[in-house]
N, C-alpha and C positions, 0 to 999 in steps of 0.2 A: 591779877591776870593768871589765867590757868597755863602752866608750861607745861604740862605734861598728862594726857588725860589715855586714862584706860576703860576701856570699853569691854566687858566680862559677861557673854554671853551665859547662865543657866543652863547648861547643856540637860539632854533627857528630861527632860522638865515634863511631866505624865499627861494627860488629855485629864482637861478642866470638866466634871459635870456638874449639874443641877444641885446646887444645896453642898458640896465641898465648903470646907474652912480652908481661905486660901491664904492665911496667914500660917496656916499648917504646912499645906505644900510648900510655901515658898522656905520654912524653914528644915523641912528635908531635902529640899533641893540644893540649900547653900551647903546643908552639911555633906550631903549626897557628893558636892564638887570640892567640898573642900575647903568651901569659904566661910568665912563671916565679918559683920559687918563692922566699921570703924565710924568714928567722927566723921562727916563730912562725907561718906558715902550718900549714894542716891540709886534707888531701884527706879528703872520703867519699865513698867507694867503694857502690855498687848492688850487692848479694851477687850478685846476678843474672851481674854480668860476670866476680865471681872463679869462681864457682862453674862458669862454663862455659868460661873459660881453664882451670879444672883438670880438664875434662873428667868433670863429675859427671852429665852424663848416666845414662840409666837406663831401656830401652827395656821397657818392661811386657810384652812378648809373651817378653821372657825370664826374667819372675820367676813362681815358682811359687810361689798364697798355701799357705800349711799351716792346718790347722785354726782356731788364734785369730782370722788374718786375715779368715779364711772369714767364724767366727760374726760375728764386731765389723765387716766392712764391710754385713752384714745386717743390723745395727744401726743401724747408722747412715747406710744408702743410700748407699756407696762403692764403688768399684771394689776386689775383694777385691786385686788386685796392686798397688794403690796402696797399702791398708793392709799389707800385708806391709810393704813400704817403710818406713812410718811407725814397723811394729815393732820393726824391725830398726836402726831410725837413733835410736831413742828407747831413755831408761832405764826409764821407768814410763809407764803412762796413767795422767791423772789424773781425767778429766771426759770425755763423751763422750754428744753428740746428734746424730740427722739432720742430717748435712752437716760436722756437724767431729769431731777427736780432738783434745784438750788433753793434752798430753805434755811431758816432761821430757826433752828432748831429751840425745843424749850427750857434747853440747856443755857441756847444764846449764843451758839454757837453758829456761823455760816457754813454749811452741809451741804454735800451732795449725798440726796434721798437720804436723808437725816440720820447719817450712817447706816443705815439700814441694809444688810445684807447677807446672803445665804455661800459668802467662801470660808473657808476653814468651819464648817460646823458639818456635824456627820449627815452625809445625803441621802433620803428615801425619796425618792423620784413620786411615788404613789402615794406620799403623805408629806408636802414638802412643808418647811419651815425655816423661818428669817429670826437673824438675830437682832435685839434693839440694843441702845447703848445703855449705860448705868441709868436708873433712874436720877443720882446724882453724885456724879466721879469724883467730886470734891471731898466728900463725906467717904466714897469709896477709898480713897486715898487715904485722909485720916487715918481711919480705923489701920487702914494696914500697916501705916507708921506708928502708931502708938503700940502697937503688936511689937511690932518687930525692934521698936526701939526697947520697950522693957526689956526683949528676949535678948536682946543684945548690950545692955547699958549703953549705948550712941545715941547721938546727934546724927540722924540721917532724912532724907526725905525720899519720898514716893511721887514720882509721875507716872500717869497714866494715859498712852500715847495713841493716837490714832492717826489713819492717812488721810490727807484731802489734798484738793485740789486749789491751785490758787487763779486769782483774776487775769494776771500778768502772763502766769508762762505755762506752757505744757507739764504734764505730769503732774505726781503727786510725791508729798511729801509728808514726814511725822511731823504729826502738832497732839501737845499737851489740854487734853479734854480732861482731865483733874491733876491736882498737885495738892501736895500738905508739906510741911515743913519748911520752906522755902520763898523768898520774894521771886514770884517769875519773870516779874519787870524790874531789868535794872535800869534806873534812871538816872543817868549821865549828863545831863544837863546841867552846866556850869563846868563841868571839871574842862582843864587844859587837855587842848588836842598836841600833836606833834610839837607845833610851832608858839605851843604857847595862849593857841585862842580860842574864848569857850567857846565848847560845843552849845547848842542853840536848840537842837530839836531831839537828839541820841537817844532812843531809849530801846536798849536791849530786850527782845525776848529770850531769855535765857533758859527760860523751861520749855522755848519750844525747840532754841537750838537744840538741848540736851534730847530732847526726845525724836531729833531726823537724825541725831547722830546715833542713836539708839536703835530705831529702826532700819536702818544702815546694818546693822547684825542680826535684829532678828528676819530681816526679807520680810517678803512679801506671797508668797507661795507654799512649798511644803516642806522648807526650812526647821518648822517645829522647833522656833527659840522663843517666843513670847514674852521671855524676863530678863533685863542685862543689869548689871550689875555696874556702874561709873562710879571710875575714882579717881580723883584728883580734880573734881573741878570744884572751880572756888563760886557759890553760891551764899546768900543770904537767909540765916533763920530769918523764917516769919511765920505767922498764922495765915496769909494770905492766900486765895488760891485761884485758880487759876482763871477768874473770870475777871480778873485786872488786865487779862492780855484780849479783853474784846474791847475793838473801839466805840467808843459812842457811837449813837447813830446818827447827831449830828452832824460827826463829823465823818461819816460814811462817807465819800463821796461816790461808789457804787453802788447806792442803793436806788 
């Protein structure tokens, strides 16, 4: 059980471009504040900053919608070259009103407009462009842990956090769209509850709690914290990543 969790924003942390080493920045940043990393730490990462270290730009005056985009962003009061985008980056639509696409992204992930969008990246009105997410956050993750673990001799993992929306209730929240080092599902199933009786069904997302509590610091606006730094919670080495926290689609029952 975690008793005690610290949550350590990257303060100043510098605007991410095209083609940066962001195991660079993140290591002048820790020194920058002061930090560095122990056993058992864990960074989350703002998709926003991997996604434009990898250069996932995507300037819409060079995408051509084709007919689906066409009909579905007239559906839905969209920019038809944004919804190409959303097509072309997703496995299925699954839901779809004025203002949004709910999609299965080909990450595998459930999306609204398959993360796709144009807040925190610098704005030219007369040349606009969207940002996509990692080609693959999993892989993005690794790498920045095996970085930053050498640079540091620790035991640490990397989430890489994003916001979405859920079935149930308003608003949105952070969820982990890659992880490395770390089980993101703890599975509690058998152990004793309070009174003694197993748990039956328990299983924790714990890389995704760690990363609403994470985006809880960095905001959502012009905040400018993209990287927090957690300590003290108690997590599981693993290779595992974060695509253990999607349900089957059998057992979707919203699909």
């Amino acid at each position: 059980m975690t008793t005690r969790l610290q949550l350590i924003p990257l303060q100043d942390f510098p605007l991410v471009e095209p083609g940066d080493k962001l195991d660079q920045l993140l290591l002048e940043s820790l020194q920058a504040n002061e930090l560095g990393l122990e056993d058992g730490d864990l960074l989350v990462l703002a998709q926003k900053i991997v996604s434009k270290a990898e250069g996932r730009y995507v300037r819409l005056a060079e995408v051509e919608p084709g007919p689906e985009a066409i009909a579905l962003a007239e559906a839905t009061d969209k920019d038809p070259r944004q919804v190409e985008l959303i097509l072309r980056e997703s496995r299925e639509v699954l839901r779809s009103r004025p203002g949004v696409i709910i999609v299965e992204h080909q990450l595998g992930y459930v999306h609204a407009n398959a993360g796709i969008d144009k807040s925190n990246i610098p704005r030219v009105d007369s040349d606009p462009s969207v940002l996509l997410l990692p080609k693959d956050s999993d892989r993005s993750a690794e790498a920045l842990r095996l970085a930053l673990a050498a640079a540091f001799g620790a035991e640490i993992a990397v989430i890489i956090n994003d916001s979405a929306g859920r079935a149930w209730r308003n608003g949105t929240v952070g969820m982990a769209i890659g992880s490395a080092g770390m089980e993101p599902l703890s599975n509690q199933i058998g152990d004793p509850d309070l009174f003694g009786r197993e748990l039956e069904v328990t299983e924790v997302a714990v890389a995704d709690e760690l990363a609403a509590a994470a985006s809880l610091v960095m905001g959502q606006a012009d905040e400018g914290c993209p990287v927090v730094l957690v300590r003290g919670a108690r997590w599981q080495p693993a290779q595992t990543g974060s695509r253990a926290l999607l349900r089957e689609r059998e057992l979707d029952m919203f699909r």
